[in-house]
N, C-alpha and C positions, 0 to 999 in steps of 0.2 A: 504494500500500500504506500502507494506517495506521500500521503497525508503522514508517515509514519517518518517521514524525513525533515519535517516542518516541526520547527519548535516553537512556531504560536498556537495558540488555541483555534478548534476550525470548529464548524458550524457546519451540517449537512446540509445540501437542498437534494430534496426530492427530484425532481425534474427540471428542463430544460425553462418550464414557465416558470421557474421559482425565480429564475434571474431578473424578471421584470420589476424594475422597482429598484433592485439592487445596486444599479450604477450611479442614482444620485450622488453618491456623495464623493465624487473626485475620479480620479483615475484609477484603473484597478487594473490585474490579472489577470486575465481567467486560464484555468488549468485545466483542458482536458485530457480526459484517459483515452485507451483503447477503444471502448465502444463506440465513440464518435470518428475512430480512425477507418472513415467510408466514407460517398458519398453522398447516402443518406443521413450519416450523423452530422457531416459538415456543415447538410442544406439545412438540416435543424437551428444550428447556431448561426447561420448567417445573416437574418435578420436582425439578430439580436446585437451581431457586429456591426452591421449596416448604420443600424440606427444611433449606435453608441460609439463614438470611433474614441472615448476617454476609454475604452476596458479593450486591453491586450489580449489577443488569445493564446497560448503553447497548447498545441498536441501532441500526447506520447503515444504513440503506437509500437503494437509489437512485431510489427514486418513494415520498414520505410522500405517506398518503391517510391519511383520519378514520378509516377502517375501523382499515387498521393502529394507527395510534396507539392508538384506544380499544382494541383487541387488544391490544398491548404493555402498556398501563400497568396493565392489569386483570388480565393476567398478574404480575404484578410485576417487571417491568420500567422502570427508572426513569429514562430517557428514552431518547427517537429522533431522534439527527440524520441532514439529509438531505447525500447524497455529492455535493458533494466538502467533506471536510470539514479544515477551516484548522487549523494544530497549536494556535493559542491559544483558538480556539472547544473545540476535543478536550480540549484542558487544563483547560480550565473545567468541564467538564460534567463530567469525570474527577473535579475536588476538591468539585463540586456534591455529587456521588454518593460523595462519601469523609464526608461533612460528614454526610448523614444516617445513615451508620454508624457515628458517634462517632468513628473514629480516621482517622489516615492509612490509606489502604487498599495493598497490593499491588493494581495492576492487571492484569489479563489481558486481552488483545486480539486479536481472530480479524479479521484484516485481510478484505481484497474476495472473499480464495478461502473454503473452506468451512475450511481447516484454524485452529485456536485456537493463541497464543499468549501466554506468562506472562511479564510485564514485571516484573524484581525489587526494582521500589525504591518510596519513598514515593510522591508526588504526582506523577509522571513527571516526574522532574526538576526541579521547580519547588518552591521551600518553603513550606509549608504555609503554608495560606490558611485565611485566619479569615471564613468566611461569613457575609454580614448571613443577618438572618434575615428568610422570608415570612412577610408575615399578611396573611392576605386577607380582606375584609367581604363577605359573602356573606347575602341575603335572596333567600325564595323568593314576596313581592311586593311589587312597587313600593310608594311612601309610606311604608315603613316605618323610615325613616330612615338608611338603610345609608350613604349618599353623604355625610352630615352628621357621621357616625360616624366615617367614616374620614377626612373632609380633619381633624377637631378631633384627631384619636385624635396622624394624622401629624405634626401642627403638635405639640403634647405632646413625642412623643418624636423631634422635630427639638432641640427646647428645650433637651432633655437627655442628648442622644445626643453625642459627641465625634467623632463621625464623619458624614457625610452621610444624610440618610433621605430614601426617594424614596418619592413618592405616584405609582403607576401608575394612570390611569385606563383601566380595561379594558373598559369600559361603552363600546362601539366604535360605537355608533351615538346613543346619546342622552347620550353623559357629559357631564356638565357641572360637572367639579372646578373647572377655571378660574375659568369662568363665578363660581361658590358663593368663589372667591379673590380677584374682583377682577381677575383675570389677562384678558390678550388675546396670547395663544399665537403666535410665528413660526413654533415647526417643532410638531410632532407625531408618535405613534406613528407615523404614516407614512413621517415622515423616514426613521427608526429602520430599518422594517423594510424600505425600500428601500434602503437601504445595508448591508445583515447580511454581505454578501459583504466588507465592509471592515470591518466597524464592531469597534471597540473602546473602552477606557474611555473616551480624548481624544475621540472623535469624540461617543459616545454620550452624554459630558456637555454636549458642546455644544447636544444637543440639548432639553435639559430645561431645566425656565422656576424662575426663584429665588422664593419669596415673601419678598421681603427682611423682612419684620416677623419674621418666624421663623425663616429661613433654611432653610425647605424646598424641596425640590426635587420638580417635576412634570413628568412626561412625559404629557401631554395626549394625550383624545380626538380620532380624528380629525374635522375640521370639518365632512365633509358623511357622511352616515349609511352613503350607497353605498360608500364606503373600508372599512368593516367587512368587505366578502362577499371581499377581498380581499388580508386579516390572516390567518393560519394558527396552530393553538393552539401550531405547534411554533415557529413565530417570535415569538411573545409570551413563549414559555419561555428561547430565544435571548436575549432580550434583557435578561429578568427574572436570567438566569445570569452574563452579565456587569456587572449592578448590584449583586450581591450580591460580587462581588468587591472592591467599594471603597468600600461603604454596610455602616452597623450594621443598618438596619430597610429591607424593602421595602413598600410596606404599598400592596395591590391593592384597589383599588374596582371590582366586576363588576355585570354585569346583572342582573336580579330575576328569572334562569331557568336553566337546565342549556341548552348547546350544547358545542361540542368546544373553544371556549377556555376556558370554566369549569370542565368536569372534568379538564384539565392544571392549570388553576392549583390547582385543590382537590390533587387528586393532590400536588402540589409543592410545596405551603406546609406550614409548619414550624406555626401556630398557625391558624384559621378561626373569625372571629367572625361567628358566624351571629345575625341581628337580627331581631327578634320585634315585631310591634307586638300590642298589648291589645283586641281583638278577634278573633271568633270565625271568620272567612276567613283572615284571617294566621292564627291557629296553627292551621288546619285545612292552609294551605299549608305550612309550617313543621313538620306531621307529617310529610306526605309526602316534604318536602326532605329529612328523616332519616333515611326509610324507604330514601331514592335513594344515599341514604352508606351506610348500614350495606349493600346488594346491592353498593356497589362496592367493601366490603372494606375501605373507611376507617376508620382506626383516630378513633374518635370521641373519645377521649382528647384528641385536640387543637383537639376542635373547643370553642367555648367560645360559651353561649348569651348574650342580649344582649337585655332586654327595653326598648324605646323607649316613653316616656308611661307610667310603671308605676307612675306614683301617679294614676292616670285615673280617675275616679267612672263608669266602666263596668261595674258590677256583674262584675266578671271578676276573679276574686285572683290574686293570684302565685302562690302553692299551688296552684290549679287549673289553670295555663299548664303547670307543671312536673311536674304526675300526668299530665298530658292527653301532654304529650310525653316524658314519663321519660328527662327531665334536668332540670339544676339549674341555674338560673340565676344566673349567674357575676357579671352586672353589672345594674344596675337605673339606668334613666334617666329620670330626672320629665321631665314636660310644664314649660313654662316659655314662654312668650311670649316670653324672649329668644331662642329659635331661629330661628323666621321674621323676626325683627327685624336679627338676626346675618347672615342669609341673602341678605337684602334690600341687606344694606349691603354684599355681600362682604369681612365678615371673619368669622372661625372665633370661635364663641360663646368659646371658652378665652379668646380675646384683648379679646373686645367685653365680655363680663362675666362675668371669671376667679373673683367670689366667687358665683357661680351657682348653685345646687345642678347642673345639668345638668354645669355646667364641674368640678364638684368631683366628679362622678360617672366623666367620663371622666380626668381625673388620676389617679385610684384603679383604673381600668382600665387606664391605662398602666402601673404596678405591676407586672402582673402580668407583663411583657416587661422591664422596665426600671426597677428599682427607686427610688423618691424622689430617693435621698441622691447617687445617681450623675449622673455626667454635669454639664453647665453649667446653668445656667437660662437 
């Protein structure tokens, strides 16, 4: 019983109607079990999410499949752990889902049986937790410099973070953060998610590689490609939930496509910089990429567009990128030769050449997360 890893006091509800009434008083949890892990128990609770977007939902089920998941999160339901589940894993997902409500939430949790129950305290027991925040770089094709984007972005606001910032490479088959670092990786995402049965902050840190010039932290692609088919989007979420417990910034580098790890991380990240290159096939892919957010309900407010090479003699304007895709492009990145020279050398352009325009373009981007004047240099 879930309820048996909670140490406030809980209150049974009867059924699904008991909830009505319930959400007045602030933000809340809600905890489902098994039984609603279908989608008939889903369609039950979806009005009730519909109407109440202050009450988070987690479902735990005891067979996660892609179906469900995409089911759940497109519901609005805002994650799915699989049974059996560890009370500090539950705790976590618990202040995960308290965090994008703005406040401590009351919990409510419907253990293994069908019956719901309401847990009456803040973070179940635990005091509040101050969640790094996600941002995921996200291109809908390759070359468009997304992977470049994000180890500079990370290195940036490592520099000036006071607390730890981890670069996830979630590009599971072709990632090559390291590689673009200089780095030669011992453990791997792999490690990670073959230990989730144990894994916490001590272990999990052990497994992430330093780039001492900056002091960022990576948790590396796996080394051979086939290790991808093997990764689950809800253990890439696993992992990403207990990094934000003791990191200011998590900052995800994905593939240049939509599969079931990229619409969790999208779903789950706090900010999405989506990266454009100045040609006519990227932002023809890059409409579409939008059109794939706004059916899945994403609130695009957080998404933040990202134009690479935008001072490029391609007869293509900024103005026209931004009718063509009606939005606004939040940051603009010149072409520079220092990139593939930065590249080459494995170190992050900010480091190799900080008076850059490129470098001075992504500093003014970290802004936007983490302002100047804060944090170390």
């Amino acid at each position: 019983m879930l309820t048996g890893q909670l140490v406030s006091p809980v209150e049974s509800l009867a059924s699904v109607q008991d909830l009505a009434g319930r959400a007045d008083g602030g933000p809340l949890v809600l905890l489902l079990g098994p039984s609603f892990a279908n989608t008939a128990g889903i369609g039950q609770v979806l009005p009730f999410l519909t109407d109440h977007p202050e009450v988070g939902a987690i479902l735990v089920t005891d067979e996660l499949s892609t179906e469900l998941l995409q089911t759940a999160l497109r519901s609005g339901v805002k994650d799915v752990l699989a049974a059996p589940v560890a009370a500090d894993q539950l705790t976590a997902a618990v202040a995960r889902v308290a965090e994008t409500l703005g406040s401590a939430p009351l919990a409510r949790d419907q253990s293994s049986g069908a019956s719901l129950s309401l847990v009456s305290s803040g973070v179940i027991g635990e005091p509040e937790i101050d969640l790094g925040k996600v941002v995921t770089v996200f291109s809908t094709k390759g070359g468009a410099g997304k992977s470049v984007l994000a180890v500079n972005l990370a290195v940036v606001l490592a520099r000036r973070s006071d607390k730890p910032v981890v670069l996830v490479d979630a590009d599971l088959q072709f990632g090559d953060i390291a590689v673009m670092l200089g780095l030669a990786p011992q453990h791997t995402i792999v490690d990670a998610v073959g230990s989730l049965n144990r894994l916490d902050v001590g272990l999990l840190q052990q497994y992430l590689l330093k780039h001492e010039p900056s002091g960022l932290f990576i948790l590396p692609a796996p080394l051979e490609p086939s290790f991808a088919e093997q990764i689950t989007a809800q253990e890439i979420m696993q992992i990403v939930a207990i990094l934000r417990t003791f990191c200011s910034f998590v900052i995800i580098d994905t593939p240049a496509y939509f599969n079931e790890v990229v619409l969790a991380i999208i779903e789950e990240s706090d900010e999405i910089l989506l990266m454009a290159g100045m040609d006519i096939p990227n932002i023809k892919n890059v409409k579409i990429g939008l059109q794939t957010l706004r059916l899945l309900n994403l609130s695009l407010e957080k998404v933040h567009l990202v134009l690479n090479r935008a001072n490029s003699k391609v007869k293509l304007d900024v103005s026209e990128v931004e009718k063509s895709l009606q939005i606004k492009a939040e940051s603009l990145i010149p072409s520079d030769v220092v990139v593939p020279q930065s590249v080459n050398k494995g170190t992050p352009v900010v480091l190799d050449s900080p008076k850059s325009g490129v470098a001075k373009a992504i500093e003014q981007l970290a802004n936007m997360f983490l302002p100047s004047s804060s944090g170390r240099r």
